[in-house]
GUSETI-268050 format. One record per residue (C-alpha): x, y, z. Coordinates in steps of 0.5 Angstrom, whole numbers, plus 2048, in hexadecimal, padded with zeros to 3 digits. Layout:
# GUSETI-268050
[[X Y Z]]
...
This chain:
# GUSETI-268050
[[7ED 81C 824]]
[[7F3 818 827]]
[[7FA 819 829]]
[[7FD 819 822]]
[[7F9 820 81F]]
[[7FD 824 823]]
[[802 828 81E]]
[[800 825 818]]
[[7FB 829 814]]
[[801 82E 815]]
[[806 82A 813]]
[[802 827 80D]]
[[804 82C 807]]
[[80C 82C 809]]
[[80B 824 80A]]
[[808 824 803]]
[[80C 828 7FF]]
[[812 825 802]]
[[80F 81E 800]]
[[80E 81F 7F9]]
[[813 823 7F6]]
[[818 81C 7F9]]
[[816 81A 800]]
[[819 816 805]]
[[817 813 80C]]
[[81D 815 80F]]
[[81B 81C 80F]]
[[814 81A 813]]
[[813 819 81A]]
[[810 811 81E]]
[[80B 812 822]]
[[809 80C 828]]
[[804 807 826]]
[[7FE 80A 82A]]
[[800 811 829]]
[[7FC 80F 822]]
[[7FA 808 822]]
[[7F4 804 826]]
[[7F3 7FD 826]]
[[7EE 7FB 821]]
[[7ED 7F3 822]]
[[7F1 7ED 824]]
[[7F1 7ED 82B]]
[[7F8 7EB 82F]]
[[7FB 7EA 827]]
[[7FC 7F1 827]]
[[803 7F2 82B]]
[[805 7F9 82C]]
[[80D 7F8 82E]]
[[810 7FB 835]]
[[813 802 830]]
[[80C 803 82E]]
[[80E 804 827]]
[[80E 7FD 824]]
[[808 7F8 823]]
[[807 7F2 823]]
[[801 7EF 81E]]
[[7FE 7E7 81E]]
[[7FB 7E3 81B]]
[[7F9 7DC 81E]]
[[7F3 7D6 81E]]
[[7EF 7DB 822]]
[[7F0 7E2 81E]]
[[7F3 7E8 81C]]
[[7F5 7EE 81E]]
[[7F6 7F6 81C]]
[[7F6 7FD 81F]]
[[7F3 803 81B]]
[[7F4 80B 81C]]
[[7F1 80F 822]]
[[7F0 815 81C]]
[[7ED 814 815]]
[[7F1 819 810]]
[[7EF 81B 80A]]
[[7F6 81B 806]]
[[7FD 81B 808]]
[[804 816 809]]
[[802 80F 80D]]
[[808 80B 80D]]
[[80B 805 812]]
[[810 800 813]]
[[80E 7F9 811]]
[[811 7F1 813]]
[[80E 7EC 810]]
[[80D 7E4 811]]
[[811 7E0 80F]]
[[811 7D9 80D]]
[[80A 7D7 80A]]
[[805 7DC 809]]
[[800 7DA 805]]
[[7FA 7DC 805]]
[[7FD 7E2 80A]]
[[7FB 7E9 809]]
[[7FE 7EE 80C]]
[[7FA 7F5 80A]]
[[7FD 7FD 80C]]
[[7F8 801 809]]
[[7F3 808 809]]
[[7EC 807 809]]
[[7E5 80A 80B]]
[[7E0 804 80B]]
[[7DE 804 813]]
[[7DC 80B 811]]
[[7D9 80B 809]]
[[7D7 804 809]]
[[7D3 804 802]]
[[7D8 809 7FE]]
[[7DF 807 802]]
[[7E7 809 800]]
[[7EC 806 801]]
[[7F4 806 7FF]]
[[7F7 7FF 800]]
[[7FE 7FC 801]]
[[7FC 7F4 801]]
[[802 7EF 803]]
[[800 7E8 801]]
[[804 7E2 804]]
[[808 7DC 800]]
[[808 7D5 801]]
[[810 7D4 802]]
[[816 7D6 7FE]]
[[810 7DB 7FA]]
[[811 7E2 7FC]]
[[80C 7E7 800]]
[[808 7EB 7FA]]
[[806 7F3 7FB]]
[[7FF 7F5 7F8]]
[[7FD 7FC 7F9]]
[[7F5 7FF 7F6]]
[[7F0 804 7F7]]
[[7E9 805 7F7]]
[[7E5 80C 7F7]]
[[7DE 80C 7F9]]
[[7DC 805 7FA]]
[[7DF 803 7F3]]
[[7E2 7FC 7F5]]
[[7DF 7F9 7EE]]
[[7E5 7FD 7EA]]
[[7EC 7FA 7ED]]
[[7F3 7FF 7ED]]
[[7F6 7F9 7EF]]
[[7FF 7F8 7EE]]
[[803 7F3 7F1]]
[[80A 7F3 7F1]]
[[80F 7EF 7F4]]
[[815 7F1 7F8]]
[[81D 7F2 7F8]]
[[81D 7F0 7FE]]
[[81A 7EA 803]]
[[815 7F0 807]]
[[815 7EA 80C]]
[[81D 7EA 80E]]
[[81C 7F2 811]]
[[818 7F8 812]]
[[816 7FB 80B]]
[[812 802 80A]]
[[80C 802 806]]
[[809 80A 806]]
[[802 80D 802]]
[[803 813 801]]
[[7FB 816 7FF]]
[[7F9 81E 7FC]]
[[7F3 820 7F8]]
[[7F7 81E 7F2]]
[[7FB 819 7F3]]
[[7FD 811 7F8]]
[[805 810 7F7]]
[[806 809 7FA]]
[[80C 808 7FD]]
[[812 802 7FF]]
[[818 805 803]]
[[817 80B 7FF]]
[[816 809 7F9]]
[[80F 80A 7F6]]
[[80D 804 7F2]]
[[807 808 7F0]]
[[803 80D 7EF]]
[[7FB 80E 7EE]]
[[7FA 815 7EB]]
[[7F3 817 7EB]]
[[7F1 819 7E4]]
[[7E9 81C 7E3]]
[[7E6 816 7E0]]
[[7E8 812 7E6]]
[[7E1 816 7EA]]
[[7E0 813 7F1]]
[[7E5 80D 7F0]]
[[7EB 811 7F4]]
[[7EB 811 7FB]]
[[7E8 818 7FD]]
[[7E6 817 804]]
[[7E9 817 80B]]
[[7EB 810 80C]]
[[7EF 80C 812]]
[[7F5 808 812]]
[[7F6 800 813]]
[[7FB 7FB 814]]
[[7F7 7F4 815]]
[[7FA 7EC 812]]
[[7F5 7E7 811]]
[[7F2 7E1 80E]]
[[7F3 7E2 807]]
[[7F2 7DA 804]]
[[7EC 7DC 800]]
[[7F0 7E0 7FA]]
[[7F7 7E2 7FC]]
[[7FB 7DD 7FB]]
[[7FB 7DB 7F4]]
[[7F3 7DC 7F3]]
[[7F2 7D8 7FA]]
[[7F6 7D2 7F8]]
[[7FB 7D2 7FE]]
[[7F8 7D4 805]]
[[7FA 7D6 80B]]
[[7FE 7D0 810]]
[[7FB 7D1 817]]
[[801 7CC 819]]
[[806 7D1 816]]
[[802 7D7 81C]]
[[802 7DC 81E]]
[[804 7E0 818]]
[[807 7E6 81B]]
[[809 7ED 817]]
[[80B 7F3 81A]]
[[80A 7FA 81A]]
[[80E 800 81C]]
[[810 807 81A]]
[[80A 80B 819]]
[[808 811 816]]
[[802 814 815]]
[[803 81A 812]]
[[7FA 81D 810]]
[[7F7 822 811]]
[[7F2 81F 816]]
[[7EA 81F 814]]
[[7E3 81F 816]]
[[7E0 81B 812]]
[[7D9 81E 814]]
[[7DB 825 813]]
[[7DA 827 80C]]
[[7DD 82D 80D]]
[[7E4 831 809]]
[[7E9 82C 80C]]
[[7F0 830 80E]]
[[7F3 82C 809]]
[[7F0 830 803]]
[[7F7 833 803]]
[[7FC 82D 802]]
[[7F7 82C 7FD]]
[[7F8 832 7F7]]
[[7FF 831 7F9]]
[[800 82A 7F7]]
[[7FD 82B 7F1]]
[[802 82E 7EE]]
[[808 82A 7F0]]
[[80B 825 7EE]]
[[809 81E 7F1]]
[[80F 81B 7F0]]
[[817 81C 7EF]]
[[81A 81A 7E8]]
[[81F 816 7EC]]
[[81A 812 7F0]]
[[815 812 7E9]]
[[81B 80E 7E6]]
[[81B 80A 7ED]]
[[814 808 7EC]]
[[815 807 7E4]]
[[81A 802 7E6]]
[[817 7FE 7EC]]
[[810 7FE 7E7]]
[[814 7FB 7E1]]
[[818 7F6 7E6]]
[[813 7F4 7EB]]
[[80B 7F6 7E9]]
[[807 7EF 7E8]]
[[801 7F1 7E7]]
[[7FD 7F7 7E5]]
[[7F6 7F8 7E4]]
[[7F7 7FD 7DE]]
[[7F9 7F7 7DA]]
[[7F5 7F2 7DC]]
[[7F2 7F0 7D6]]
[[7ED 7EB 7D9]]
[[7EA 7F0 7DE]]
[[7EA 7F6 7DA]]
[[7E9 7F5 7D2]]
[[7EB 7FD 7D2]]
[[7EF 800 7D8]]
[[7EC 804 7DC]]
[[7ED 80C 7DB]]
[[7F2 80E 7DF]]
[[7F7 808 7DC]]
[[7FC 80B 7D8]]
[[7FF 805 7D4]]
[[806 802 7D2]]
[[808 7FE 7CD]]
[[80F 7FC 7D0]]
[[80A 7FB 7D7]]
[[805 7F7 7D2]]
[[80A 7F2 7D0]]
[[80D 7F1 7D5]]
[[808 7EF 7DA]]
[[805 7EA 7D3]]
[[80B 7E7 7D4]]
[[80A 7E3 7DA]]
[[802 7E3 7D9]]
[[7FF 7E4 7D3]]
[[7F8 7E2 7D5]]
[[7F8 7E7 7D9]]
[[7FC 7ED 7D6]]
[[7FB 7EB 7CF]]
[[7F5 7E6 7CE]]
[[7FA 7E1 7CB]]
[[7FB 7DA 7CE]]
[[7FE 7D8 7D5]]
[[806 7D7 7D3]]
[[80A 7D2 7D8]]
[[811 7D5 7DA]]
[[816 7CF 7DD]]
[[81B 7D6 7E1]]
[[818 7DB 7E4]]
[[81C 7E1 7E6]]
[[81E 7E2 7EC]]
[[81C 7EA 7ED]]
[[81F 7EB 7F4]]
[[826 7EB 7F1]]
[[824 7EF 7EB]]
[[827 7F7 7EC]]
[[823 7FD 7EA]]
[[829 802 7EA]]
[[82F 7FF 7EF]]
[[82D 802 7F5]]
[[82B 7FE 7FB]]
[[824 7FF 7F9]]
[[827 7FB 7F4]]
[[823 7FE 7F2]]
């Protein structure tokens, strides 16, 4: 095990409890890059900065890059502060994710953030998904827009992973929650997995289905990671036995995952800024899947500005679109 497992097994219940009753990053320390991290590919497009806490990430003609964690977790809070590229960035994705496909190749988890570039004057968009168990044909993505240019300065993106529930966050926010419900099975992430940062050519779907690709003469796109925490509980993943993290597990099963103030802060950035769900997604999935809980209010809304997919209705063209960046959730700086 590296570096980064040091402590946190013993810390991961308090660190936990503290998380879902209303937790924020402040309370949790950094760790240096190659405390926890390791180059996974790029070559010299990976630049660790002189700190050591910073990371530079590129993307140019000849590759991309990303590093990954020493240790593979089973459960925990996982968070980094990210720059993104500016200008034009179609067809650029910058991904912050869990997964264990090195390890299970056939039956895979895996637990995404996805950030998809723009061509210029468009914003960055924010997707995150899961897969459990190698369930890759049934998609639990949503895509969001942001309050903020996540490429004018540092943002922190989190995932907070139990045995019952995933928490994405955005500057402490959690802008979704996936609950595991019995009818799910093996589609939520239940084994160990590592941590990744990685951006890459993307053109072939993100950026408006693949119609926009990635500009070389815009090169190199650069994002850049810092503030890591990586607060697991470190796991063997050929080691079947009782893990020392059973505990955490009985315990957070009776808490709450999230607080009433930071739900209604979730609520609000949902109804604001959420473009794309797959529970309404009518052309994918005649009937949503289980662990959908459907609402109305959500239905229309999201028909309004997309009744093929929503709604099975006819495209409708809008002259204005709103500018979601200026909207406020509750008149806080996260205007939200």
């Amino acid at each position: 095990m590296g570096k980064s497992v040091v402590g946190y097994c013993g810390l991961f219940l308090t660190l936990l409890l503290v998380s879902v009753s209303g937790f924020h990053h402040g309370n949790l320390p950094v760790i240096p890059f190659d405390e926890g991290y390791t180059q996974l590919f790029g070559e010299d497009n990976l630049v660790v900065h002189r700190d050591g806490h910073t990371v530079h990430l590129s993307l140019d003609e000849r590759t991309g890059s990303g590093f990954v964690s020493q240790d593979l977790y089973l459960h925990g809070y996982f968070s980094a502060s990210i720059k993104l590229p500016a200008d034009y960035t179609a067809g650029v994705v910058v991904a912050f994710y869990m997964s264990n496909g090195d390890t299970y190749e056939k039956n895979h988890d895996e637990i995404d953030f996805e950030f998809l570039g723009n061509i210029r004057g468009k914003d960055w968009r924010i997707q995150t998904n899961i897969y459990g168990n190698g369930s890759t044909a049934l998609g639990r993505e949503e895509r969001y827009s942001l309050w903020f240019d996540p490429a004018d300065d540092f943002h922190r993106y989190a995932i907070l992973w139990t045995d019952s529930h995933i928490i994405f966050y955005v500057d402490d926010v959690p802008i979704r929650e996936v609950v595991r419900t019995a009818t799910m099975g093996g589609d939520f992430p239940s084994k160990p997995m590592s941590l990744y940062a990685t951006i890459w050519d993307g053109s072939d779907w993100a950026t408006n289905g693949g119609k926009y690709r990635v500009n070389y003469n815009y090169a190199p796109y650069t994002t850049e990671f810092s503030d890591f925490a990586l607060h697991g509980c470190a796991a063997d993943p050929t080691d079947h036995s009782t893990s020392t993290c059973d505990a955490t597990y009985t315990t957070l099963s009776k808490a709450e995952a999230i607080s009433g103030s930071q739900r209604t802060k979730m609520d609000r950035f949902r109804t604001k800024y959420m473009t794309y769900s797959y529970c309404y997604d009518r052309v994918r999935y005649k009937t949503p899947l289980s662990e959908c809980v459907i609402s109305p209010q959500e239905t229309q809304r999201l028909k309004s500005f997309d009744p093929v997919t929503f709604g099975g209705g006819r495209p409708r063209h809008h002259r204005h679109r709103r500018n979601h960046r200026a909207a406020a959730v509750n008149g806080e700086a996260i205007s939200m």
